[in-house]
Structure formats: structure tokens, C-alpha cells
DSSP file (Angstrom, degrees, kcal/mol; ACC not computed):
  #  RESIDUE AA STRUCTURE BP1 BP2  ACC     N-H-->O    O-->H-N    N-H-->O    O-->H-N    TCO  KAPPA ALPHA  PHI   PSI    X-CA   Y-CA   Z-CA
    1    1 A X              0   0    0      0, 0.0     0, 0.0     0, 0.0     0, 0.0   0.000 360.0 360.0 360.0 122.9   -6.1  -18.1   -2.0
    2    2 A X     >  -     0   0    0      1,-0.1     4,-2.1     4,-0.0     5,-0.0  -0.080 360.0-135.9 -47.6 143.0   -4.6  -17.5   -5.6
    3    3 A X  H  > S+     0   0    0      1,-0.2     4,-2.8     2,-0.2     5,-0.1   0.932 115.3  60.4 -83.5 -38.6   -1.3  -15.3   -5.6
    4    4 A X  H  > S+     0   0    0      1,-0.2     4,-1.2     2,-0.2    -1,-0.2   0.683 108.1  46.6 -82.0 -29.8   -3.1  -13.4   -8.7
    5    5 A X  H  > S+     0   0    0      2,-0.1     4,-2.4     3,-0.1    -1,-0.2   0.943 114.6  48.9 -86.0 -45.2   -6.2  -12.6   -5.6
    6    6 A X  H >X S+     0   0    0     -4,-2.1     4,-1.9     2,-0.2     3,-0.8   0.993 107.3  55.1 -39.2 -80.5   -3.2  -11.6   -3.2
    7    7 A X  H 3X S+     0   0    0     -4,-2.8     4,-1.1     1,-0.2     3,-0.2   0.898 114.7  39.9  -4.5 -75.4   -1.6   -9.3   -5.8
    8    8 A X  H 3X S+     0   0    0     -4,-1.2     4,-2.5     1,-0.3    -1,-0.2   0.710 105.5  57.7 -70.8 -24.9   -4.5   -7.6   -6.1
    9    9 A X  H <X S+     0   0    0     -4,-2.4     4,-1.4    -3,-0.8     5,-0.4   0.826 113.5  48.0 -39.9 -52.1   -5.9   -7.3   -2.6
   10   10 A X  H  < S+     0   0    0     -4,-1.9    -2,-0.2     2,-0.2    -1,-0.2   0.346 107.1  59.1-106.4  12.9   -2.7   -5.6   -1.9
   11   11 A X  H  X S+     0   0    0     -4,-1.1     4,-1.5    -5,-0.3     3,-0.3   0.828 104.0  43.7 -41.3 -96.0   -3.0   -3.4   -4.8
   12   12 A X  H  X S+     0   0    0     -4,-2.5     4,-1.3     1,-0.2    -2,-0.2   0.570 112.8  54.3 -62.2  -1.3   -5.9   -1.8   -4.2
   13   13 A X  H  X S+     0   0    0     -4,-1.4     4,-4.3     2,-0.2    -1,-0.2   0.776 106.9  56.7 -83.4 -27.2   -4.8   -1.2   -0.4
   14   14 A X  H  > S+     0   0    0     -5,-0.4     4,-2.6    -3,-0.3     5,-0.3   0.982 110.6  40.6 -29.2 -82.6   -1.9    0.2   -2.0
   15   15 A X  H  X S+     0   0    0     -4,-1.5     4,-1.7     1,-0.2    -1,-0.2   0.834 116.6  46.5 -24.0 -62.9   -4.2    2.5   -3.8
   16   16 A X  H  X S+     0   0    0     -4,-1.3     4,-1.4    -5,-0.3    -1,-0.2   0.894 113.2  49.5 -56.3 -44.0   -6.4    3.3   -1.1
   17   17 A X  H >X S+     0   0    0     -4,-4.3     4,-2.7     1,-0.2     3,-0.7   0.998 109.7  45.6 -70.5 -68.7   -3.8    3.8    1.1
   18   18 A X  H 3X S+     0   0    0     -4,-2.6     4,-0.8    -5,-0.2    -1,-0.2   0.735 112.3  66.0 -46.6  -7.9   -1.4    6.4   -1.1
   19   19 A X  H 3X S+     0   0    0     -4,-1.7     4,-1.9    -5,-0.3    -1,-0.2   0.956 101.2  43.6 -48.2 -66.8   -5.1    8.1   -1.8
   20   20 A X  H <X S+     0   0    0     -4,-1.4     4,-2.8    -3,-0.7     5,-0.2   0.864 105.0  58.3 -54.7 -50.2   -5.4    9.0    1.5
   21   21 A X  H  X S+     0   0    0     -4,-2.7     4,-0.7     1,-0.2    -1,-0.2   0.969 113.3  43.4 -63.7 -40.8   -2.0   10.3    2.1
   22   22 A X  H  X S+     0   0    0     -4,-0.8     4,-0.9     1,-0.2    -2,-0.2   0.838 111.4  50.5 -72.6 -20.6   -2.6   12.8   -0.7
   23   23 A X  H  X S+     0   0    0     -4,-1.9     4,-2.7     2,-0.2    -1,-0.2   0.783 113.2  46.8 -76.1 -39.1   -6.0   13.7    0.3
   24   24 A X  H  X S+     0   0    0     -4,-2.8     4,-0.7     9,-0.4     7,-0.4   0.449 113.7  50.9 -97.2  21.1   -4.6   14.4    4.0
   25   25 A X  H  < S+     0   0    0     -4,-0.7    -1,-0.2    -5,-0.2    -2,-0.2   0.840 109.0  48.9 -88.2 -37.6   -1.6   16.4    2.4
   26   26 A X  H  < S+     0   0    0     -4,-0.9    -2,-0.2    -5,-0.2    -3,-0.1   0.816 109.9  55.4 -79.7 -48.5   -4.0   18.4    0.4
   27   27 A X  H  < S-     0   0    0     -4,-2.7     2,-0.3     1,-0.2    -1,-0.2   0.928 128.9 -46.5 -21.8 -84.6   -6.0   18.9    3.9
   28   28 A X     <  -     0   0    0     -4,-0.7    -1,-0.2     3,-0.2     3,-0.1  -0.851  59.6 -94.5-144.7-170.0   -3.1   20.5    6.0
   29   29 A X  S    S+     0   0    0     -2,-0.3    -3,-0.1     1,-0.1    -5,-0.0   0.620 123.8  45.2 -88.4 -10.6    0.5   19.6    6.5
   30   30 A X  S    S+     0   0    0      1,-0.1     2,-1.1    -5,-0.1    -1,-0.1  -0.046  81.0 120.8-132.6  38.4    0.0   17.4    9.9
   31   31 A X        +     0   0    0     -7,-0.4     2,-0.4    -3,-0.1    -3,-0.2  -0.543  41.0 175.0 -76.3  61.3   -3.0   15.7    8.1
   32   32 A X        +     0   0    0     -2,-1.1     2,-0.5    -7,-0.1   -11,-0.1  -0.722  19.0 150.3-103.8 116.6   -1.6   11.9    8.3
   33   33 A X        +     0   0    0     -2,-0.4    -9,-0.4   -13,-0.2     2,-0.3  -0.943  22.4 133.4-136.0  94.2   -4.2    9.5    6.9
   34   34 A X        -     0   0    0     -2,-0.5   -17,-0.1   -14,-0.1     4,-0.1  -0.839  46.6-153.4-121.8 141.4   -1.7    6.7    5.5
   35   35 A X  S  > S+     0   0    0     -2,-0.3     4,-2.5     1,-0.2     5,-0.3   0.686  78.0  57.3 -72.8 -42.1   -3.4    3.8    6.9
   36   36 A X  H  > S+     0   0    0      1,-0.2     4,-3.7     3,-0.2     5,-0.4   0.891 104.4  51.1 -54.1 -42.9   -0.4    1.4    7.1
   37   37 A X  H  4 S+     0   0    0      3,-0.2    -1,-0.2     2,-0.2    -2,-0.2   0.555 106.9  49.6 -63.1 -11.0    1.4    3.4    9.0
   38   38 A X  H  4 S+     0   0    0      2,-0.1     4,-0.3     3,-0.1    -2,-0.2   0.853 124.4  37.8 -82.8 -31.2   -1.8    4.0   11.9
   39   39 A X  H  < S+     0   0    0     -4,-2.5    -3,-0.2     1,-0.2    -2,-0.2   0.998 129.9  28.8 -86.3 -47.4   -2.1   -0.3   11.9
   40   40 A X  S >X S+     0   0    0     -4,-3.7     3,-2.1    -5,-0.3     4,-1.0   0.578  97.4  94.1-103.3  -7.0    1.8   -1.3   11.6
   41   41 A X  G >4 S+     0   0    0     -5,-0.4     3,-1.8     1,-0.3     7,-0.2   0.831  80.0  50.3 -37.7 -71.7    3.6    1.7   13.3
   42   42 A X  G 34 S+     0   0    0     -4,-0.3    -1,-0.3     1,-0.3    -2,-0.1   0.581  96.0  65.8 -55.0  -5.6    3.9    0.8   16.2
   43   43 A X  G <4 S-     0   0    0     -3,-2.1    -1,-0.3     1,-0.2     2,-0.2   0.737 121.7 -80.8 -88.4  -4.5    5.5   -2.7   15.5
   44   44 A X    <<  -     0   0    0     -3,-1.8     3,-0.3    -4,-1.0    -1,-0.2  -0.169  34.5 -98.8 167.1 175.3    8.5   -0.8   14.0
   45   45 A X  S  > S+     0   0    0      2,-0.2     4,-1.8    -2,-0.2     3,-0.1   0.279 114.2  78.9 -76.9 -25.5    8.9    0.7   10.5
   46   46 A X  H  > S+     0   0    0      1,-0.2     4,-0.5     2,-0.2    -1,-0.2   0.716  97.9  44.1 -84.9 -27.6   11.0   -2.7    9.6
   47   47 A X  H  > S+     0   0    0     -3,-0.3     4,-1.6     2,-0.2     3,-0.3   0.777 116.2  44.1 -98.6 -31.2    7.6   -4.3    9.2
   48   48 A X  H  > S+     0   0    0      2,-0.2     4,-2.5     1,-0.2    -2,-0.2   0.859 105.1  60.1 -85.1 -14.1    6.0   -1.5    7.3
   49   49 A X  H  X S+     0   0    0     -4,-1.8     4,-1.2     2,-0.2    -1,-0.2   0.659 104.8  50.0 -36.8 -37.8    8.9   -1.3    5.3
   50   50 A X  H  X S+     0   0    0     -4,-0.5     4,-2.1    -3,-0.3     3,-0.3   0.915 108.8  55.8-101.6 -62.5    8.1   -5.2    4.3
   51   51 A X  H  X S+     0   0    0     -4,-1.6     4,-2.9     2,-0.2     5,-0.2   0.950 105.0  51.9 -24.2 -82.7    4.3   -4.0    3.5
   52   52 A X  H  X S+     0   0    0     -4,-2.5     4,-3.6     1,-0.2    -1,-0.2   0.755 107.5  51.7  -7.4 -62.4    5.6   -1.4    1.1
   53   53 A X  H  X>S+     0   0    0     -4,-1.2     4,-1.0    -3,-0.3     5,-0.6   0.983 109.1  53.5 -50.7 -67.0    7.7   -3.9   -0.8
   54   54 A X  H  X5S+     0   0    0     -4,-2.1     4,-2.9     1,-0.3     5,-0.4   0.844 107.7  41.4 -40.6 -40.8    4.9   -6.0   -1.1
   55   55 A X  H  X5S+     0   0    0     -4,-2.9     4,-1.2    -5,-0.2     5,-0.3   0.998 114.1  57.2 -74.0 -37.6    2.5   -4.0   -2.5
   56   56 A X  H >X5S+     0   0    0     -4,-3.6     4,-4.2     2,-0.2     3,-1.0   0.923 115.9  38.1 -19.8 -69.1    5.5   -2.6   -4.7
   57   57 A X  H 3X5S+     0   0    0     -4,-1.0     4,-2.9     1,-0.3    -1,-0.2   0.770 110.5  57.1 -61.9 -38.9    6.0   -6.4   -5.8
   58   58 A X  H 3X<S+     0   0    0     -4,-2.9     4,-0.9    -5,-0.6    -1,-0.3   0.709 110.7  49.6 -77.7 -20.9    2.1   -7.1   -5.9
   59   59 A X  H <X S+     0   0    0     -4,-1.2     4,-3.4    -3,-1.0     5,-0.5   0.839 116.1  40.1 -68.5 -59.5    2.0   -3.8   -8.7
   60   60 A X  H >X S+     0   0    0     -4,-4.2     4,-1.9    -5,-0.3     3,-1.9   0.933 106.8  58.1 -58.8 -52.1    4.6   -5.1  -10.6
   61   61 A X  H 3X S+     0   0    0     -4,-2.9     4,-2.7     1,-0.2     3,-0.5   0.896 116.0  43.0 -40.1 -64.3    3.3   -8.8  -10.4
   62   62 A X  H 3X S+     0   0    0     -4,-0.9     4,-2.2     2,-0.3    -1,-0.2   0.792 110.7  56.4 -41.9 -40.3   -0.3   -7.2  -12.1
   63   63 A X  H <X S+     0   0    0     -4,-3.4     4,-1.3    -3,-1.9    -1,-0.2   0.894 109.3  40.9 -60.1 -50.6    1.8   -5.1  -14.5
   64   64 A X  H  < S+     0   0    0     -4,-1.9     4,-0.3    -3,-0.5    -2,-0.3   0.829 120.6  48.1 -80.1 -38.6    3.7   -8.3  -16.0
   65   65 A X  H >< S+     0   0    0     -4,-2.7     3,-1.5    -5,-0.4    -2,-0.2   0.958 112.4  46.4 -90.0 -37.8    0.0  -10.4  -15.9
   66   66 A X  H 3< S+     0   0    0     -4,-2.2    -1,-0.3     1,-0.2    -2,-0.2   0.892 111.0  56.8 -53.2 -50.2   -2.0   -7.5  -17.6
   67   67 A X  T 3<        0   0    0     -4,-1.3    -1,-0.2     1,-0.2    -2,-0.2   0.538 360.0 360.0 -76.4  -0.3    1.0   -7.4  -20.1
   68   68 A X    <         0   0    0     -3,-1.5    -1,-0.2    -4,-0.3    -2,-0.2   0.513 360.0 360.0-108.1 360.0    0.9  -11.3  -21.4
């Protein structure tokens, strides 16, 4: 698998996911639809923390390839 297919996978979960948290803010206040947090919670916040980055890193990586 191409790092350029990675990137982007974890883009658009990116996406999907910060959708959903705005959609279940928009809902109520104890609306919590972020999806990373329902699959990786429980293995601690250190691991979703490491998710974050990545799609962080996977943005920017798209940003820099779009830009050349």
C-alpha cells in the first residue's frame, strides 16, 4: 500500500470523524459521535493521541503533494 493511499485513507477518516463531532455538538451537548474515540478509548488516550497525529501528519503530507 502506497503512503500517498495511507495519507488519504486517514484523511478522509479524519474528515468523517471531526464531521460527526460537530454534527453531535450541534445535536445536544452530551451528543458524542467522534468515532476514534468509541473504537480506541478504551485502550488509553495515548493511542488515540497517536491517531490524531497521524491524521494531522497525513493532512499535511496531502497539503505538501497537492502543492508540487
Amino acid at each position: 500500500m502506497s503512503l500517498n493511499l495511507v495519507a488519504w485513507i486517514l484523511v478522509v477518516v479524519g474528515a468523517i470523524n471531526w464531521g460527526l463531532v460537530g454534527l453531535g455538538w450541534l445535536i445536544g451537548p452530551n451528543t458524542d459521535w467522534n468515532i476514534v474515540h468509541m473504537l480506541l478509548g478504551s485502550l488509553g488516550s495515548q493511542i488515540e493521541a497517536i491517531v490524531y497525529i497521524l491524521v494531522g501528519v497525513a493532512g499535511v503530507w496531502m497539503l505538501i503533494k497537492k502543492m508540487k
